[in-house]
N, CA and C atoms as an extended XYZ file, in Angstrom:
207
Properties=species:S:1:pos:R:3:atomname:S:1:resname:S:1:resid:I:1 pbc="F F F"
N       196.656       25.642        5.616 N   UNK     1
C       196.158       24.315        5.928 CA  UNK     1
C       195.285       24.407        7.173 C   UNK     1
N       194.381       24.251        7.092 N   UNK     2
C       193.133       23.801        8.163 CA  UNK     2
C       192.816       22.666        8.376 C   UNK     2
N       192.716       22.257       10.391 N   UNK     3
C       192.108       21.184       10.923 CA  UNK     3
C       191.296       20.340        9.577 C   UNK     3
N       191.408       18.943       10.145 N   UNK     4
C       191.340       18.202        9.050 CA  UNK     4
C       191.533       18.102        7.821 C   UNK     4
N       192.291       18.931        6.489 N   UNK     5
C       192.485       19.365        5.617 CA  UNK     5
C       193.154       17.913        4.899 C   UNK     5
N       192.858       17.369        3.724 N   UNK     6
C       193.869       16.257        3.308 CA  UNK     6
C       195.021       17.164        2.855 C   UNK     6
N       196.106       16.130        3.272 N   UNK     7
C       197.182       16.916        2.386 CA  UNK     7
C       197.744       15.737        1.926 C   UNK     7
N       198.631       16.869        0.715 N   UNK     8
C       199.243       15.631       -0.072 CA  UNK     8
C       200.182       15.195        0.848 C   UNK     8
N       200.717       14.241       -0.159 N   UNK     9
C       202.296       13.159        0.941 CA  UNK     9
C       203.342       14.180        0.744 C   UNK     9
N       203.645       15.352       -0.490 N   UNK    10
C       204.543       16.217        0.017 CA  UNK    10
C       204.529       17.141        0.987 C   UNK    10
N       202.893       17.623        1.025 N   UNK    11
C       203.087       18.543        2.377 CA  UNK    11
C       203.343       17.156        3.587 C   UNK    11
N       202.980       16.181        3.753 N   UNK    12
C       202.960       15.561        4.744 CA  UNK    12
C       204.566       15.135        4.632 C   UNK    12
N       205.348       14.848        4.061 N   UNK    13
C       207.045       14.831        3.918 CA  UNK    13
C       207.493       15.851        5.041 C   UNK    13
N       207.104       17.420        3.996 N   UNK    14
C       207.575       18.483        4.616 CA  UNK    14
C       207.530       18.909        6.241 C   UNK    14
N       206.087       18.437        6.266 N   UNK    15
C       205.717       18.769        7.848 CA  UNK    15
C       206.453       17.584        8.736 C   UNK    15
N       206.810       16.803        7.798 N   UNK    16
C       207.496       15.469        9.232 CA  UNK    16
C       209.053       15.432        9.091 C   UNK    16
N       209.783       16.101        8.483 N   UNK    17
C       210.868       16.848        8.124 CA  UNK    17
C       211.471       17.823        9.178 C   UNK    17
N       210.149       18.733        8.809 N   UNK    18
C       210.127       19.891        9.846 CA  UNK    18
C       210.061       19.767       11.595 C   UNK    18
N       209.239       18.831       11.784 N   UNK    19
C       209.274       18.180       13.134 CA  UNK    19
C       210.115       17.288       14.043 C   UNK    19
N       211.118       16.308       12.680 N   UNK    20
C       212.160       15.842       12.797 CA  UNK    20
C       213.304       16.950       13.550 C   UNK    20
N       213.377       17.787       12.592 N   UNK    21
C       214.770       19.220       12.322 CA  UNK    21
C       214.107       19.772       13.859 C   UNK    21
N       212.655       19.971       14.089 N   UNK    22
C       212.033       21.217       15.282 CA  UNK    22
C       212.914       19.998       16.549 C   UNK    22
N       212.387       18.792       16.668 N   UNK    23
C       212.934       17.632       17.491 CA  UNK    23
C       214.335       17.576       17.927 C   UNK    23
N       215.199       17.784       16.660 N   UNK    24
C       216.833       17.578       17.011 CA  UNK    24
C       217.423       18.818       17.625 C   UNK    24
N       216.333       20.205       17.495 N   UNK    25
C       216.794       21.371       17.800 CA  UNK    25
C       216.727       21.941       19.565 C   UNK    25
N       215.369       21.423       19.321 N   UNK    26
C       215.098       21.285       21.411 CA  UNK    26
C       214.672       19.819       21.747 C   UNK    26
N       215.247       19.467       22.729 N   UNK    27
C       214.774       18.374       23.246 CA  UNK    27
C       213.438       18.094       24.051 C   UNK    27
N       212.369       18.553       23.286 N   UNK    28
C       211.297       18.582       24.408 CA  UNK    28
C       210.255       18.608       23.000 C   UNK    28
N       209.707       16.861       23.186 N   UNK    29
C       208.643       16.650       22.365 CA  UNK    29
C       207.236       17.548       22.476 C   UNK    29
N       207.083       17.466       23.458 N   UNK    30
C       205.839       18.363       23.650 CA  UNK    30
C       205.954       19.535       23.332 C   UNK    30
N       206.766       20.729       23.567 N   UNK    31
C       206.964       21.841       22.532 CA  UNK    31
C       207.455       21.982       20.897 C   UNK    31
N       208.023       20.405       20.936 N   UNK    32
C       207.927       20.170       19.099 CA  UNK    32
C       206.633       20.157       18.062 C   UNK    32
N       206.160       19.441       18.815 N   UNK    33
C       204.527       19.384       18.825 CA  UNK    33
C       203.934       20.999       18.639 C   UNK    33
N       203.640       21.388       19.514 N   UNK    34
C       203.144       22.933       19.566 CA  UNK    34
C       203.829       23.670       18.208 C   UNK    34
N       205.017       23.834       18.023 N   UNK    35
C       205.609       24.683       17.472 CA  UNK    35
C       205.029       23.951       15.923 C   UNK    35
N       205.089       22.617       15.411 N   UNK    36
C       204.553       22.653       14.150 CA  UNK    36
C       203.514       22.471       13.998 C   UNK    36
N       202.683       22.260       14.768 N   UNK    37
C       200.993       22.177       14.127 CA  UNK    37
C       200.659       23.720       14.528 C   UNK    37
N       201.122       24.694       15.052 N   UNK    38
C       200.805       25.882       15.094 CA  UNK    38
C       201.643       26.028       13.266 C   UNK    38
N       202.553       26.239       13.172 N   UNK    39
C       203.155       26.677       12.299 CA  UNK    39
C       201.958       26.062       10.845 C   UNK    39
N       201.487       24.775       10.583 N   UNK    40
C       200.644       24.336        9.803 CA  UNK    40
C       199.574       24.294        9.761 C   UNK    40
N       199.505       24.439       11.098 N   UNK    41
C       197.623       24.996       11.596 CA  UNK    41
C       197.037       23.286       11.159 C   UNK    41
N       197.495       22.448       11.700 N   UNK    42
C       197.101       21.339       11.767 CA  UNK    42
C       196.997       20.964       13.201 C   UNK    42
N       195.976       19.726       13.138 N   UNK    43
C       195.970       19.515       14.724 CA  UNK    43
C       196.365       18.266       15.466 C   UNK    43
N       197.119       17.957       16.335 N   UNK    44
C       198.295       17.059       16.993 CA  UNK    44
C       197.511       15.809       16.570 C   UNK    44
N       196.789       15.475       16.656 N   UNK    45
C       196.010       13.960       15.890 CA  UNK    45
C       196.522       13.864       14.113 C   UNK    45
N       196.729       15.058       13.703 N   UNK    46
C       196.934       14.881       12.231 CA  UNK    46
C       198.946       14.766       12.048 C   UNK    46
N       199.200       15.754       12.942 N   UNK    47
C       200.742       15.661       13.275 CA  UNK    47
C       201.230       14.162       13.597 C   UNK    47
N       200.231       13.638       14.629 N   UNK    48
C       200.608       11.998       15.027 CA  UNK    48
C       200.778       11.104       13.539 C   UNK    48
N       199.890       11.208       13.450 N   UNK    49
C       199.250       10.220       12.068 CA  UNK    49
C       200.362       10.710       10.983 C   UNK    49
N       201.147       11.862       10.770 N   UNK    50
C       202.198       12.254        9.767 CA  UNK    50
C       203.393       11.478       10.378 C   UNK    50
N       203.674       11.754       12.005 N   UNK    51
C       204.913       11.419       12.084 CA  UNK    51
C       205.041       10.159       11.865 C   UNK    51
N       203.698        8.731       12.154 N   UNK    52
C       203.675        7.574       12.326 CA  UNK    52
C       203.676        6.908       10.688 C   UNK    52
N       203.681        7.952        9.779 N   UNK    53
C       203.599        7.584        8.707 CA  UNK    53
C       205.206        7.886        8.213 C   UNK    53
N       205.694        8.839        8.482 N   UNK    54
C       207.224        8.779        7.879 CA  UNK    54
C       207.903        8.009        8.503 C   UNK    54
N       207.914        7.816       10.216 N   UNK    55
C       208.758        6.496       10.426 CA  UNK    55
C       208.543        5.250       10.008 C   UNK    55
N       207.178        4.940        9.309 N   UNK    56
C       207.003        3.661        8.911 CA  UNK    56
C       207.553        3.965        7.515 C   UNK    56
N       207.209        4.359        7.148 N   UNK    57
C       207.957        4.672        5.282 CA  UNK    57
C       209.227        5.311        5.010 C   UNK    57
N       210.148        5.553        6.243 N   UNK    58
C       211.523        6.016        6.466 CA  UNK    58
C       211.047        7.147        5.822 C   UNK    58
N       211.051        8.323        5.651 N   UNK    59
C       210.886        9.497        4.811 CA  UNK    59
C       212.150        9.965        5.286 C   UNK    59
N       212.715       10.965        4.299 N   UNK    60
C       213.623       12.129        4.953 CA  UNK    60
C       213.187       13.117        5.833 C   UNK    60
N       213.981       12.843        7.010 N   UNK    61
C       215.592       12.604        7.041 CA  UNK    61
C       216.371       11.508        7.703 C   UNK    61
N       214.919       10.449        7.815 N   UNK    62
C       215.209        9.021        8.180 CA  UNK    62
C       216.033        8.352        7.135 C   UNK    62
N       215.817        8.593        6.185 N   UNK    63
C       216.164        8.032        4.666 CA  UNK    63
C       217.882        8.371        4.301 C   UNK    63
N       218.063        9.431        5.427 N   UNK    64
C       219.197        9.889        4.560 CA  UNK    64
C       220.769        9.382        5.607 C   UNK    64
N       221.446        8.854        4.717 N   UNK    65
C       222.844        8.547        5.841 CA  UNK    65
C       222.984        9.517        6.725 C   UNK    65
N       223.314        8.953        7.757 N   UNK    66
C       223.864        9.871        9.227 CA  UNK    66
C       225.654       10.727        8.532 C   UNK    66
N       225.515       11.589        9.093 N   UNK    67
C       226.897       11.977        8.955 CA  UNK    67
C       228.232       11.549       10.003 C   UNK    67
N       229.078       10.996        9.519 N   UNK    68
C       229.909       10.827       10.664 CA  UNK    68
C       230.445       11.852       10.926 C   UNK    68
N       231.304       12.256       12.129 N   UNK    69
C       232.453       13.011       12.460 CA  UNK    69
C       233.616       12.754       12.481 C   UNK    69
């Protein structure tokens, strides 16, 4: 995937999935950031525009019940 590239809504799922999971793993947005648009070779304007699109459309793993303990 290359800067500006359309992607479908599954790669765009996957990549806001992935950023979710990169997010819960370190606490530090700004290296969440880095780590998946390197990994997709997309660029943080296209990452924005993914993440602002799964929280508005709940995507998974917004979508999915919390687990209790």
């Amino acid at each position: 995937m290359s800067n500006g590239k359309r992607l479908s809504t599954e790669e765009k799922k996957e990549i806001f999935s992935n950023l979710v999971a990169t997010q819960d793993q370190i606490a530090n947005v700004r290296k969440s950031y880095e780590m998946v648009t390197e990994q997709y070779a997309i660029s943080e304007e296209q990452l924005r525009a993914i993440e602002d699109e799964g929280v508005d459309n709940e995507w998974p793993p917004l979508s999915e019940p919390v687990a209790t303990r």
